[in-house]
C-alpha positions in Angstrom: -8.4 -5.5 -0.5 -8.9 -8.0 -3.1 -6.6 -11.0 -2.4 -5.0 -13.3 -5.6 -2.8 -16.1 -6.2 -0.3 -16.4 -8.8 3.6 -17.4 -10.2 6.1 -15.6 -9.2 5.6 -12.0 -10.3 1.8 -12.0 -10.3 0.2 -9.6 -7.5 -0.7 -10.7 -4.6 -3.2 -8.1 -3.7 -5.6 -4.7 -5.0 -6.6 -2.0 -3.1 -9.0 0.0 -5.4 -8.9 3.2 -3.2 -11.1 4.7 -5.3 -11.5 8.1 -4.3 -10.8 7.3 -0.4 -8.6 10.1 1.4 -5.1 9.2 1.9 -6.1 9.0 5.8 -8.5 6.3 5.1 -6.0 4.1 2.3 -3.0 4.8 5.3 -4.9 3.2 7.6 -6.1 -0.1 5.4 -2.4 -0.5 4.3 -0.9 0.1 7.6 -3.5 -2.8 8.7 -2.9 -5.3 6.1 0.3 -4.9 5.1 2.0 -7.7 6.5 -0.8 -10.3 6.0 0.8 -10.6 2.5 3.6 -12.7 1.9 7.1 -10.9 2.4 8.0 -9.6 -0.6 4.9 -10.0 -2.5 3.5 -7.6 -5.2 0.6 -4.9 -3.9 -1.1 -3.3 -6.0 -2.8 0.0 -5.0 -5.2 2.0 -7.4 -6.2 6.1 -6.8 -8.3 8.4 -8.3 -7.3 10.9 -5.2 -4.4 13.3 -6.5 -3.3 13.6 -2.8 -2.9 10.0 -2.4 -0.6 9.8 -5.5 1.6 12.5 -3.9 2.2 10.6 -0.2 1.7 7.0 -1.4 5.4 6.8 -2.8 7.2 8.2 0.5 5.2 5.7 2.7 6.0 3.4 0.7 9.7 4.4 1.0 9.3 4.6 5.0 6.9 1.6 5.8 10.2 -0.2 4.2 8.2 -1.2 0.7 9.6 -0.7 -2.6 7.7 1.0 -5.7 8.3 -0.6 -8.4 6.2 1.6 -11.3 3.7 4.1 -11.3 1.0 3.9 -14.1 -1.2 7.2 -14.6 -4.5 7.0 -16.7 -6.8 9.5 -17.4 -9.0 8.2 -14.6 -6.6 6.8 -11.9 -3.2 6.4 -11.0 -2.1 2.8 -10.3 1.0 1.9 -8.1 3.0 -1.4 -8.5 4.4 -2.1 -4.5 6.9 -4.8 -3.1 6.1 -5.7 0.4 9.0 -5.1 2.7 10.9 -9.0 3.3 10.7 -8.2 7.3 8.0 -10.5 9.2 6.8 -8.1 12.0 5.4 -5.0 11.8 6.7 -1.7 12.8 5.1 0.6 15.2 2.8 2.5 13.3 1.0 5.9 14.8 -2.3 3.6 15.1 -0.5 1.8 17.7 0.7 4.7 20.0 -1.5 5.5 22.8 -3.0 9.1 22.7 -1.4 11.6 24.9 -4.1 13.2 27.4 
């Protein structure tokens, strides 16, 4: 995740998923999320066609809002508002495993 300052409106942050499974970009966002500023601008970048279907509806539940979608040839870019809350919600990462 590549972290930038800005005026209002400019991102705050890029995750260039690349190709990374939806698993793998799950896990980086459910990590990072709230080190950005509430209500700042993520940016998150996809060439995976799987990741382009879920990323919206996480957004939706991790309490984000997507603001535009940009599709190239090549990638598919998403334009994300960081929820306003200041703690994190319990994500499955934090549940312990049930023997």
């Amino acid at each position: 995740m590549d972290a930038t300052t800005g005026a209002d409106g400019a991102v705050t942050a890029v995750v260039d998923a690349g190709g990374e499974p939806w698993e793998r970009v799950q896990a980086l966002l459910e990590r990072r999320l709230y080190d950005l500023p509430p209500e700042g601008l993520l940016e998150v970048v996809t060439v995976d066609r799987h990741v382009s279907a879920v990323l919206p509806d996480w957004c939706s539940a991790a309490g984000g809002t997507l603001l535009a979608t940009t599709e190239t040839a090549d990638a598919t870019s998403f334009l994300l508002r960081v929820p306003a809350r200041t703690e994190p919600p319990v994500t499955t990462t934090d549940l312990p495993e049930i023997p």
